[in-house]
N, C-alpha and C positions, 0 to 999 in steps of 0.2 A: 647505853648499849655497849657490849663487847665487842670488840676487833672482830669483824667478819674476814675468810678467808674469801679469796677470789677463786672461780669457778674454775679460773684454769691448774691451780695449785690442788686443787679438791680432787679435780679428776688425775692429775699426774700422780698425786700418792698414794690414792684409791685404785687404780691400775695395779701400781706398783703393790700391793699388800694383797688384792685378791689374787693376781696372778701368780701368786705362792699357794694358795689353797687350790683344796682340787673342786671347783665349782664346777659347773656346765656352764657351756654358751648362752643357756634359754635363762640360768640364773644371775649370769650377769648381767643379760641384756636388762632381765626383769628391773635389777638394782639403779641399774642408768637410764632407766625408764623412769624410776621414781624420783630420783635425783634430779632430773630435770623436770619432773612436774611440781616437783616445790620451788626451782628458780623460779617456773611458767608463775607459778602464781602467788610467786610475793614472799618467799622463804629466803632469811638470810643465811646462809650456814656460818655455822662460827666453829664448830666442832665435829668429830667423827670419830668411832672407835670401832675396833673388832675385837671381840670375841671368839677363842677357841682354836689357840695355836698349834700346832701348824694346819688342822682341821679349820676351815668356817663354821659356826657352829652362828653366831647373831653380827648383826652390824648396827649401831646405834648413831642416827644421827641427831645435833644438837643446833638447834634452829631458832633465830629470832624474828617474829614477824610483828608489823608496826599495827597499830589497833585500827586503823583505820581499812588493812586489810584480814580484818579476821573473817568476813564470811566466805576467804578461799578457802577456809578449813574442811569447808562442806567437802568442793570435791576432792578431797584425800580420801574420805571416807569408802567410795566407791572403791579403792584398788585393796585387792585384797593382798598386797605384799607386806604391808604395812600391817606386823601383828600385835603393835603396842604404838601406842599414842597417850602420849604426858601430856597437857597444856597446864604451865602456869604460869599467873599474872605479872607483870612487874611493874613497877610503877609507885606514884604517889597515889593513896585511894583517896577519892573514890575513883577515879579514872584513870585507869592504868595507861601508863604511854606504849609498852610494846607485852608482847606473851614472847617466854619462851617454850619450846614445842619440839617435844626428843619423840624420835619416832625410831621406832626397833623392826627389821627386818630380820628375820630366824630361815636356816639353811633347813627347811624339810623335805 
């Protein structure tokens, strides 16, 4: 598995980059809403990107989860911020040991 960042480095540079764009408050809270229901439920972050300088336009996050928690996947489904969802496996087959799992959030 890849060097995961730590939550607290994720959120200092993720502050620091949207607060250059001109988001709303209800779209940021959405993003750190999300952000934290993938720590909630078993999301490693190892990655992040943005899209669309100096405008926000998408945010891509890159995420490894350990196979033993893939039925958190379900509840992603329900939030409707999350307008792209990748899952692929990684691993030795037939049993993969972790999925990684990029989820894209878009400014509409």
């Amino acid at each position: 598995m890849e060097k995961k960042l730590p939550h607290s480095e994720i959120e200092k540079n993720l502050i620091q980059q949207l607060s250059k764009g001109n988001l709303t408050k209800m779209h940021l809270r959405g993003i750190s809403k999300s952000i934290a229901a993938l720590h909630r439920t078993g999301f490693q972050v190892i990655d992040w990107s943005i899209f669309g300088k100096p405008a926000f336009e998408k945010f891509v996050i890159d995420t490894q989860l350990p196979f033993d928690k893939v039925s958190s996947v379900q509840e992603l489904f329900v939030q409707d911020i999350f307008k792209e969802i990748f899952i692929f496996r990684k691993g030795v087959p037939p049993m993969p040991n972790f999925y990684n799992v990029q989820f894209t959030i878009e400014n509409v």
